[in-house]
ChimeraX commands (.cxc) that place a marker at each C-alpha (Angstrom):
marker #1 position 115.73,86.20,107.64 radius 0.5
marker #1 position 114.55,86.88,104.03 radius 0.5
marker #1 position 113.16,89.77,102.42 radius 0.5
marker #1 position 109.85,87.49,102.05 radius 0.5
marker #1 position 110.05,86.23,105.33 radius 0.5
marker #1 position 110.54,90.10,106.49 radius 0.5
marker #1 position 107.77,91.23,104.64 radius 0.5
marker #1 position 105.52,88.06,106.24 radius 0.5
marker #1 position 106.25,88.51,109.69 radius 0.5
marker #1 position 105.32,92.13,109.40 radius 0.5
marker #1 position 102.34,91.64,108.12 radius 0.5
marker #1 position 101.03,89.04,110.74 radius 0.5
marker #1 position 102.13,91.67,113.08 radius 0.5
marker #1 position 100.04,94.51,111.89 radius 0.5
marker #1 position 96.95,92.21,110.71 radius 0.5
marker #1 position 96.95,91.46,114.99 radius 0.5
marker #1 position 97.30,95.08,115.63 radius 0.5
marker #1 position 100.42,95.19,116.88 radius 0.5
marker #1 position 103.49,97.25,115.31 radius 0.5
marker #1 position 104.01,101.01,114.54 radius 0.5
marker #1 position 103.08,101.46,110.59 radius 0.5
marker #1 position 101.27,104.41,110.26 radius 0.5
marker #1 position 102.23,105.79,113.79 radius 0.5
marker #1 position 103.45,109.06,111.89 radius 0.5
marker #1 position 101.49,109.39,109.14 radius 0.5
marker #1 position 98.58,110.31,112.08 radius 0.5
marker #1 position 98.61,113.98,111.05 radius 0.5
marker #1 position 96.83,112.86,107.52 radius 0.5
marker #1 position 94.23,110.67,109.00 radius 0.5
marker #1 position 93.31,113.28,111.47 radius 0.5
marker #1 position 93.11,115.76,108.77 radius 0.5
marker #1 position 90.20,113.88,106.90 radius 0.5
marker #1 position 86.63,114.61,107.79 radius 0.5
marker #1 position 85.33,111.37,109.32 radius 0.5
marker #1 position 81.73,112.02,108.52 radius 0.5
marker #1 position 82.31,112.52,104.66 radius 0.5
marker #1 position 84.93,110.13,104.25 radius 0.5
marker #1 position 85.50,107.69,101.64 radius 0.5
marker #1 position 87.05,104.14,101.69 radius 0.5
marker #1 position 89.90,102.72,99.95 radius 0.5
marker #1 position 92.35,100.54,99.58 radius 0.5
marker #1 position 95.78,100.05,97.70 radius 0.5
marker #1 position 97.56,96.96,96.96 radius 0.5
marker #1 position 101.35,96.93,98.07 radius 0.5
marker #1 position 102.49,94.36,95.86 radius 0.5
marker #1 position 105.95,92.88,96.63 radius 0.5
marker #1 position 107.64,90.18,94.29 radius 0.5
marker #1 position 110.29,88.45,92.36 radius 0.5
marker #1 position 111.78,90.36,88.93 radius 0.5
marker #1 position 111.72,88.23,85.77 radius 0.5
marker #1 position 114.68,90.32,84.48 radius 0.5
marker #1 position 116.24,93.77,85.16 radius 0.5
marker #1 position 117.62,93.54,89.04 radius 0.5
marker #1 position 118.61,96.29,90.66 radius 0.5
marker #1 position 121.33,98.59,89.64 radius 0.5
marker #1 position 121.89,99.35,93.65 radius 0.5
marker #1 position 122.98,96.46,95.82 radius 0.5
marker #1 position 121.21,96.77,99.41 radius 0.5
marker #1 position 122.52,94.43,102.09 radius 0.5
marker #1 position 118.54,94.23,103.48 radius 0.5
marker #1 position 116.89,93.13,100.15 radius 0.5
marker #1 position 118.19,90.93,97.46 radius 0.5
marker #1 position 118.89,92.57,94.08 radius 0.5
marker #1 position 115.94,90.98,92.39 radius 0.5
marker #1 position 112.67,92.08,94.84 radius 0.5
marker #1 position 110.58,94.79,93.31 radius 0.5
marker #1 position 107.48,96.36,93.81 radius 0.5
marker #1 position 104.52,97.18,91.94 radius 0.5
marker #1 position 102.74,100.59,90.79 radius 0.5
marker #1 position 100.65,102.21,88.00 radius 0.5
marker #1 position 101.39,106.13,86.86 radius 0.5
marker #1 position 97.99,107.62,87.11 radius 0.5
marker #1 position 96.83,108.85,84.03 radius 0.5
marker #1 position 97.72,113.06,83.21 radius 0.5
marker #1 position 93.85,113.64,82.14 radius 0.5
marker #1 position 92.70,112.31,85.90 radius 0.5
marker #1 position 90.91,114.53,88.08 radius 0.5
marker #1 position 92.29,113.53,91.43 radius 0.5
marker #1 position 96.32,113.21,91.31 radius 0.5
marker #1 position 96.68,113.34,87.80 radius 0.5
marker #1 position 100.12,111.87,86.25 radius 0.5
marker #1 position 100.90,110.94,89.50 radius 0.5
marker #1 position 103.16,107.40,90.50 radius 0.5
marker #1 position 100.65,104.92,92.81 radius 0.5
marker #1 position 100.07,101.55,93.80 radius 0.5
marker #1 position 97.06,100.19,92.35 radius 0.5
marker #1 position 94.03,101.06,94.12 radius 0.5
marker #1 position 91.01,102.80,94.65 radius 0.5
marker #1 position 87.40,103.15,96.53 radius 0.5
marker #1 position 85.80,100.34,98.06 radius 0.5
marker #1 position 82.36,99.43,96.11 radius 0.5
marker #1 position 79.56,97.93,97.75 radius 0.5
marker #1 position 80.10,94.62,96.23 radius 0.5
marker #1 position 83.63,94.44,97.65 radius 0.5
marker #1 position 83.68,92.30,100.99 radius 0.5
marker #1 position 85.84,94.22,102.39 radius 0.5
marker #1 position 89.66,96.51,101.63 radius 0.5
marker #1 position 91.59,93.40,100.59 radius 0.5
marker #1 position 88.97,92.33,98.14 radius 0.5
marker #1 position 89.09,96.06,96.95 radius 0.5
marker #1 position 92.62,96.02,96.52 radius 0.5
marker #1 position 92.88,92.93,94.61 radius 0.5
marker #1 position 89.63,94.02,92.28 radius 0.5
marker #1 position 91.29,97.48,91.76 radius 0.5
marker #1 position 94.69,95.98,90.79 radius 0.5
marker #1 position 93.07,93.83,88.45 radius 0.5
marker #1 position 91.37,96.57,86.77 radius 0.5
marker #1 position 94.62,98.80,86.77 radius 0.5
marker #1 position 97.11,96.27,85.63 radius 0.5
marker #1 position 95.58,93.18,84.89 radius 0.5
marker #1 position 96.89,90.95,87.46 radius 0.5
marker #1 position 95.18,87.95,87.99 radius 0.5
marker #1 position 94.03,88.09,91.52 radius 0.5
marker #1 position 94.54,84.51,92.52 radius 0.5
marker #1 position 98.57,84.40,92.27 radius 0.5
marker #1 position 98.87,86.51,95.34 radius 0.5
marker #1 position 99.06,86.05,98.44 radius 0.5
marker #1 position 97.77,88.35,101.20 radius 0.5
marker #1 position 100.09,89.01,103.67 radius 0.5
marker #1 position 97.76,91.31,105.88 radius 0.5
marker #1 position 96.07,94.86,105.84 radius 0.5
marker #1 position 97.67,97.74,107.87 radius 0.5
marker #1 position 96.15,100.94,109.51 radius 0.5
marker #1 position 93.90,103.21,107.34 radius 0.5
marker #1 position 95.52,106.22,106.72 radius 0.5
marker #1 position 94.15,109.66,105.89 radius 0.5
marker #1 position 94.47,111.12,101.93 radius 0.5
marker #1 position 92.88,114.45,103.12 radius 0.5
marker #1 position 93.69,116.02,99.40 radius 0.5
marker #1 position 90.72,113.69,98.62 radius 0.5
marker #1 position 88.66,112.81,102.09 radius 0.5
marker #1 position 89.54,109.12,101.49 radius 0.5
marker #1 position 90.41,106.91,104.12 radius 0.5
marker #1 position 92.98,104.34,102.76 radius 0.5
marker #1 position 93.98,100.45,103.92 radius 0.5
marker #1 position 97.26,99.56,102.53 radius 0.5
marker #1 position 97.22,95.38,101.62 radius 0.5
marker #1 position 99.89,94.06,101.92 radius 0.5
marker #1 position 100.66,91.19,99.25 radius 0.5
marker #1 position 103.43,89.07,97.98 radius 0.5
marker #1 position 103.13,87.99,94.43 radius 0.5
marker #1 position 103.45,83.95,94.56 radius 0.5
marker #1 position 102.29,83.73,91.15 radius 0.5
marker #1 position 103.16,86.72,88.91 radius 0.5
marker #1 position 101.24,87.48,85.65 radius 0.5
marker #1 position 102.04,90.16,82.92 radius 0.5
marker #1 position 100.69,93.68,83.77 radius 0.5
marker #1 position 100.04,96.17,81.61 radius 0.5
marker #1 position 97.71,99.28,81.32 radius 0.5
marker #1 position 94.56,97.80,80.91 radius 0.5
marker #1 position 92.23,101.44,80.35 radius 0.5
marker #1 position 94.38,104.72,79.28 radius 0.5
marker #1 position 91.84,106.93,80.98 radius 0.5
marker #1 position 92.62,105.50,84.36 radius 0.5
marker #1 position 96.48,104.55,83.87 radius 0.5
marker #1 position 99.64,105.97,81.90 radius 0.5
marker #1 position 101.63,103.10,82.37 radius 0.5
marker #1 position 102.30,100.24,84.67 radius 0.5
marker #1 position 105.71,98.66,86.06 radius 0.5
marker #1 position 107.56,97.47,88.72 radius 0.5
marker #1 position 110.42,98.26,90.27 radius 0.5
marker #1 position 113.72,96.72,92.28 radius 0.5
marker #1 position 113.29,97.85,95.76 radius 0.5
marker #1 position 116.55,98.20,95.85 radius 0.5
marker #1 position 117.28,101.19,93.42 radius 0.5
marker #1 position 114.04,102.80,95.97 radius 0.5
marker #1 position 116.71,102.49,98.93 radius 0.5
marker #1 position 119.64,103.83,97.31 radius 0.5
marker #1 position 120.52,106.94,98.46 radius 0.5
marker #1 position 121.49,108.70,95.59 radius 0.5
marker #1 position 117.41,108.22,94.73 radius 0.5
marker #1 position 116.44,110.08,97.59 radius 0.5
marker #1 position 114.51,113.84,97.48 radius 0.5
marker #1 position 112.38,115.73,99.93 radius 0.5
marker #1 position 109.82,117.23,98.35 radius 0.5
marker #1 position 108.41,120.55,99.18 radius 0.5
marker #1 position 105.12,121.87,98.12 radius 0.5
marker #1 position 103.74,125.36,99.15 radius 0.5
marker #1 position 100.18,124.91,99.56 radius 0.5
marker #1 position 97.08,126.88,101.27 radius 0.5
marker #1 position 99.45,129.40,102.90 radius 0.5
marker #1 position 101.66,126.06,104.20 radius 0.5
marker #1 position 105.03,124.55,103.11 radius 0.5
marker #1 position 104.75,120.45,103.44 radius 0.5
marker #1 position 108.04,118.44,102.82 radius 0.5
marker #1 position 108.06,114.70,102.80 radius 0.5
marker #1 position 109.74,112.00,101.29 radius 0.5
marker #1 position 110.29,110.86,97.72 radius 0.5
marker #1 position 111.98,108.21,95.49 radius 0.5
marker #1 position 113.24,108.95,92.06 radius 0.5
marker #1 position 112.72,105.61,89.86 radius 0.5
marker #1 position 112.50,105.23,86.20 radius 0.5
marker #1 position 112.82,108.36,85.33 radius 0.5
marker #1 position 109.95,109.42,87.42 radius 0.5
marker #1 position 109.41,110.45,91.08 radius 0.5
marker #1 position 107.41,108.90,93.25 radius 0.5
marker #1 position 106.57,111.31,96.02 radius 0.5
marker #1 position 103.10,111.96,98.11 radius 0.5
marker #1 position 100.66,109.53,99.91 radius 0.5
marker #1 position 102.51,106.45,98.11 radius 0.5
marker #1 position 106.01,108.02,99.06 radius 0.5
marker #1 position 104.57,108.33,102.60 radius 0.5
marker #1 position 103.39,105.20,102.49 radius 0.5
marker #1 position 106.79,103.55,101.71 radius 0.5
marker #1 position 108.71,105.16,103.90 radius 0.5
marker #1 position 107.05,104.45,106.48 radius 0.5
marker #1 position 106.92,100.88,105.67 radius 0.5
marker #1 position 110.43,100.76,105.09 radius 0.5
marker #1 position 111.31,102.13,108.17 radius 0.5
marker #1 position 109.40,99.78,110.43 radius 0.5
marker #1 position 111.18,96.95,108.24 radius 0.5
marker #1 position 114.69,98.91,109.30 radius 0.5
marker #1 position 115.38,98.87,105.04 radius 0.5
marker #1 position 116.05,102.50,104.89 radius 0.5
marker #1 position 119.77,103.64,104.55 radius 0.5
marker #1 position 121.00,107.28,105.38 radius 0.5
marker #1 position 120.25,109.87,102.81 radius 0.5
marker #1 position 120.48,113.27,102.54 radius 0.5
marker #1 position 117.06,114.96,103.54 radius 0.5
marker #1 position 118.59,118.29,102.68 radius 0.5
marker #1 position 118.43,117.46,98.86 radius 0.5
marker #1 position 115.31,119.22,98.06 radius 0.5
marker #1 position 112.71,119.72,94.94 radius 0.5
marker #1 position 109.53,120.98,93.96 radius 0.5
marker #1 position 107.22,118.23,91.99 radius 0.5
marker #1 position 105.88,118.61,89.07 radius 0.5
marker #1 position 101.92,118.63,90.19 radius 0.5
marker link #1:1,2 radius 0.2
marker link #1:2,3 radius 0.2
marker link #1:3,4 radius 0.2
marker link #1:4,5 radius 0.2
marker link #1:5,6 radius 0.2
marker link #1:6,7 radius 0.2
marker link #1:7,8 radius 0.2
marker link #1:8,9 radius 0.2
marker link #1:9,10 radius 0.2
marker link #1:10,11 radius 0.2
marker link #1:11,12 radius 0.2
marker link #1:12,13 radius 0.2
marker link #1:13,14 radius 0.2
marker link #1:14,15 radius 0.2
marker link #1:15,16 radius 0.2
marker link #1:16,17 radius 0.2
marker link #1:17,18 radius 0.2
marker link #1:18,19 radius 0.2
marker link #1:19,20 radius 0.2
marker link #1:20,21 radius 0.2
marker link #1:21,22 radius 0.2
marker link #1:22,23 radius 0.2
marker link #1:23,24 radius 0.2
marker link #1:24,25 radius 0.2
marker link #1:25,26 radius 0.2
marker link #1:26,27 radius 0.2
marker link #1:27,28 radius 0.2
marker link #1:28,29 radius 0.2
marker link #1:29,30 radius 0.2
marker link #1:30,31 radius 0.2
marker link #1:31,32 radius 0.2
marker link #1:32,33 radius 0.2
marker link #1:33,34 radius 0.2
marker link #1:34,35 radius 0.2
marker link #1:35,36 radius 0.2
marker link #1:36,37 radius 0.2
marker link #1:37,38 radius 0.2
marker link #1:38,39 radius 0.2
marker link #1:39,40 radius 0.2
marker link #1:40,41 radius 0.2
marker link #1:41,42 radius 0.2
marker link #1:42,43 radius 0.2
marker link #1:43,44 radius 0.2
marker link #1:44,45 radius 0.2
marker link #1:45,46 radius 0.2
marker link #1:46,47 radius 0.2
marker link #1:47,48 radius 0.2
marker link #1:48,49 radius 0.2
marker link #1:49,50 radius 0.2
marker link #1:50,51 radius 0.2
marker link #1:51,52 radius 0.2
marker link #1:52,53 radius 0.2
marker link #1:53,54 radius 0.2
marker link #1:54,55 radius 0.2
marker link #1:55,56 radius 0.2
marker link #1:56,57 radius 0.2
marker link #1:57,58 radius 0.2
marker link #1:58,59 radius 0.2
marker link #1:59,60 radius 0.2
marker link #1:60,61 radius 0.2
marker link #1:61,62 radius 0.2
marker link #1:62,63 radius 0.2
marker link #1:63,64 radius 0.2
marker link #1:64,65 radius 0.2
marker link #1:65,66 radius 0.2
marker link #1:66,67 radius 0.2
marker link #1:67,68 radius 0.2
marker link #1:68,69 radius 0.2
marker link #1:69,70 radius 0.2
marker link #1:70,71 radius 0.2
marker link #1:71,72 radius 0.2
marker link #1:72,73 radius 0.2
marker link #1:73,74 radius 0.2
marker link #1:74,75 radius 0.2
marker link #1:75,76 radius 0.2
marker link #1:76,77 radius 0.2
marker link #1:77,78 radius 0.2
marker link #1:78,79 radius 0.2
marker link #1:79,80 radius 0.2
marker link #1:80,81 radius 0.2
marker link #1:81,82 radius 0.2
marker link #1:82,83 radius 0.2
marker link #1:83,84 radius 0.2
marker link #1:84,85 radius 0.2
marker link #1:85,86 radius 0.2
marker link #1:86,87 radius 0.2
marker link #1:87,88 radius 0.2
marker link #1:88,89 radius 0.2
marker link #1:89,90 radius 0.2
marker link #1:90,91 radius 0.2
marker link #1:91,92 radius 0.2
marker link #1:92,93 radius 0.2
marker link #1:93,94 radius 0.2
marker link #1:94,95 radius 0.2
marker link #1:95,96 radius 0.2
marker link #1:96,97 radius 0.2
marker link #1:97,98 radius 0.2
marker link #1:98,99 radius 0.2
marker link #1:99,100 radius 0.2
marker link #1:100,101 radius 0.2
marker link #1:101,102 radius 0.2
marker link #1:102,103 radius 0.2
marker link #1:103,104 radius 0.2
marker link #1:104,105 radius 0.2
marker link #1:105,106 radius 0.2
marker link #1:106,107 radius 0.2
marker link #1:107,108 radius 0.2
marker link #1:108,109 radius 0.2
marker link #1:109,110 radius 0.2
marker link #1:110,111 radius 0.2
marker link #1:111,112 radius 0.2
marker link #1:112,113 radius 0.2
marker link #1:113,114 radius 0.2
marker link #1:114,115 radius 0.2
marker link #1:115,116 radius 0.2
marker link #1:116,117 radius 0.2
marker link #1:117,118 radius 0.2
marker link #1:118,119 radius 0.2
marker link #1:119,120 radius 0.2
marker link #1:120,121 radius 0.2
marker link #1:121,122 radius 0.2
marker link #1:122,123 radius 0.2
marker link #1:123,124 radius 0.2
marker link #1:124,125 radius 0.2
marker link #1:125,126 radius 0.2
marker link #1:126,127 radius 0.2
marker link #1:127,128 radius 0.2
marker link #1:128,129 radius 0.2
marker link #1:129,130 radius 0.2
marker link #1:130,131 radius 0.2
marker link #1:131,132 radius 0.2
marker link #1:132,133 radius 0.2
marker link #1:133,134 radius 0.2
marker link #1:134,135 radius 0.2
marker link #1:135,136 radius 0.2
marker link #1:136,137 radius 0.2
marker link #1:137,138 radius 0.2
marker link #1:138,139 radius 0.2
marker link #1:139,140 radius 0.2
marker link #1:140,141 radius 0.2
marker link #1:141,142 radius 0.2
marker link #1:142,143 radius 0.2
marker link #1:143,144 radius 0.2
marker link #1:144,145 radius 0.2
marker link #1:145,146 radius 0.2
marker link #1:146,147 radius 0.2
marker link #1:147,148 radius 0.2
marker link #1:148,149 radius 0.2
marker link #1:149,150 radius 0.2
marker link #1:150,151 radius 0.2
marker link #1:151,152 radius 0.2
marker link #1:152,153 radius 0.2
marker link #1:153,154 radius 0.2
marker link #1:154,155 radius 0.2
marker link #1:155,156 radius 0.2
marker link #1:156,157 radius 0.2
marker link #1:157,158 radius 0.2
marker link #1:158,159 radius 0.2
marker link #1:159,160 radius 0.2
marker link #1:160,161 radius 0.2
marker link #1:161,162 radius 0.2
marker link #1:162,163 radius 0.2
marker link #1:163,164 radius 0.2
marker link #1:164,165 radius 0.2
marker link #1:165,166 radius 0.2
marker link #1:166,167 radius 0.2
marker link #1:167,168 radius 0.2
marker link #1:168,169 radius 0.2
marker link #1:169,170 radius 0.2
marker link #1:170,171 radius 0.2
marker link #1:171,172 radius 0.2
marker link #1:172,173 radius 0.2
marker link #1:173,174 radius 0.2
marker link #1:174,175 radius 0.2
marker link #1:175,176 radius 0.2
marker link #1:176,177 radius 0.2
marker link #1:177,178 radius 0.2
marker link #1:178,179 radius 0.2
marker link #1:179,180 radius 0.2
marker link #1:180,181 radius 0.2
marker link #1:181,182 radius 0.2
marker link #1:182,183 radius 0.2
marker link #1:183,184 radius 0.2
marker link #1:184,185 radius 0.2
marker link #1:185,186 radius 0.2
marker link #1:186,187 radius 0.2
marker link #1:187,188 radius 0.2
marker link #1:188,189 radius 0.2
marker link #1:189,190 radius 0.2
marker link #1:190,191 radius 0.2
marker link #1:191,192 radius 0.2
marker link #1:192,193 radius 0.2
marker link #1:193,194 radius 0.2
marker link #1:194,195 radius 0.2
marker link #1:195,196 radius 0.2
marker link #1:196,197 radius 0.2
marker link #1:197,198 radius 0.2
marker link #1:198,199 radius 0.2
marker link #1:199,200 radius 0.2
marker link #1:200,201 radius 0.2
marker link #1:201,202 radius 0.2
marker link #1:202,203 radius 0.2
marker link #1:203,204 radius 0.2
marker link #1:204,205 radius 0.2
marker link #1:205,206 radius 0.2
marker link #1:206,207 radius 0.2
marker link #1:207,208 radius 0.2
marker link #1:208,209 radius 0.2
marker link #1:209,210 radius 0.2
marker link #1:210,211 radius 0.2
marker link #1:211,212 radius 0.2
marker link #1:212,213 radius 0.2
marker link #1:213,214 radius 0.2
marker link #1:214,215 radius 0.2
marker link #1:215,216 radius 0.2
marker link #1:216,217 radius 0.2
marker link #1:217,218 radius 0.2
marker link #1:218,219 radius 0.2
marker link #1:219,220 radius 0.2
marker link #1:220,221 radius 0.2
marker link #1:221,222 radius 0.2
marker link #1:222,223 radius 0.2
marker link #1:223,224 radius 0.2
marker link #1:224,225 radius 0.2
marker link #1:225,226 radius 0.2
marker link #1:226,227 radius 0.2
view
């Protein structure tokens, strides 16, 4: 089975509520206030490179799938300078997360919304840092478009990346982060000369696990992001 075909048969599994995404990411959903919380939604957008495949050859993806995400702007209140999929609150006029996601992408990268193709929405899970409760959509891009950063107040810039070079080893950190009194560690991906590390980090490894994409790497290799 494809990468594509992967990536479509897991999300008809989760969009009938069946599947374990999100299964231990519970901690962070329990953590947000239910009362005062927020909705949002972020756009997991899987496609086909135009140029630049993977430097890392992974028997479970081909060399050319990549993956979608904005940097987050460094003069941002929430998660400033910070590595994301595009994404954001649910408005009113939004019928529901995937509209969100595909609105919010739009605005972020300037995707046109109509060249992909919805491959299902998974679990909420919590962003407690913020009180949002978040819907990852999952999409596959039939049609890409060119993306760029569309407002510099929102986004720094916008690219995508070989999924791939994310499930090489070698790219592989823990991160730890010392914060009210606590020490949190969790996963991260260094790509472009960034690192990708948090709720998206979270997010992907979780996903990649339930595909069965992830390789062994070396959880000891530790280090402190740059917040």
């Amino acid at each position: 089975m494809s990468a594509q075909a992967e990536l479509e048969a897991f999300g008809a599994l989760v969009s009938d509520g069946a599947g374990n995404f999100g299964r231990d990411l519970r901690f962070m959903t329990r953590a947000v206030d239910p009362d005062a919380a927020r909705a949002a939604a972020v756009l997991i957008l899987f496609g086909v490179l135009d140029e630049h495949p993977a430097r890392f050859h992974a028997d479970a993806v081909p060399d050319d799938l990549d993956v979608l995400f904005v940097e987050r702007a460094s003069t941002l209140n929430s998660h400033p300078g910070q590595i994301a999929f595009p994404g954001g609150a649910v408005d009113d006029s939004d019928t529901d997360a995937i509209a969100a996601a595909l609105r919010e992408a739009n605005e972020e990268t300037g995707l046109d919304p109509s060249g992909v193709r919805i491959l299902g929405a998974l679990p909420e899970v919590g962003l407690p840092v913020s009180n949002f409760l978040v819907t990852p959509v999952l999409g596959w891009w039939d049609k890409p478009t060119p993306v760029d950063v569309v407002d510099e107040a929102e986004s720094a810039s916008v690219f995508r990346v070989p999924v791939a070079d994310l499930l090489d080893p070698a790219n592989r950190r823990t991160t730890v982060v010392a914060r009210g009194g606590q020490v949190h560690r969790g996963p991260a991906f260094l790509v472009n000369g960034v690192v990708v590390w948090g709720f998206t980090a979270l997010i992907l490894d979780d996903l990649f696990n339930q595909l069965g994409w992830t390789l062994p790497w070396d959880t000891s290799r530790e280090m402190v992001p740059d917040f």
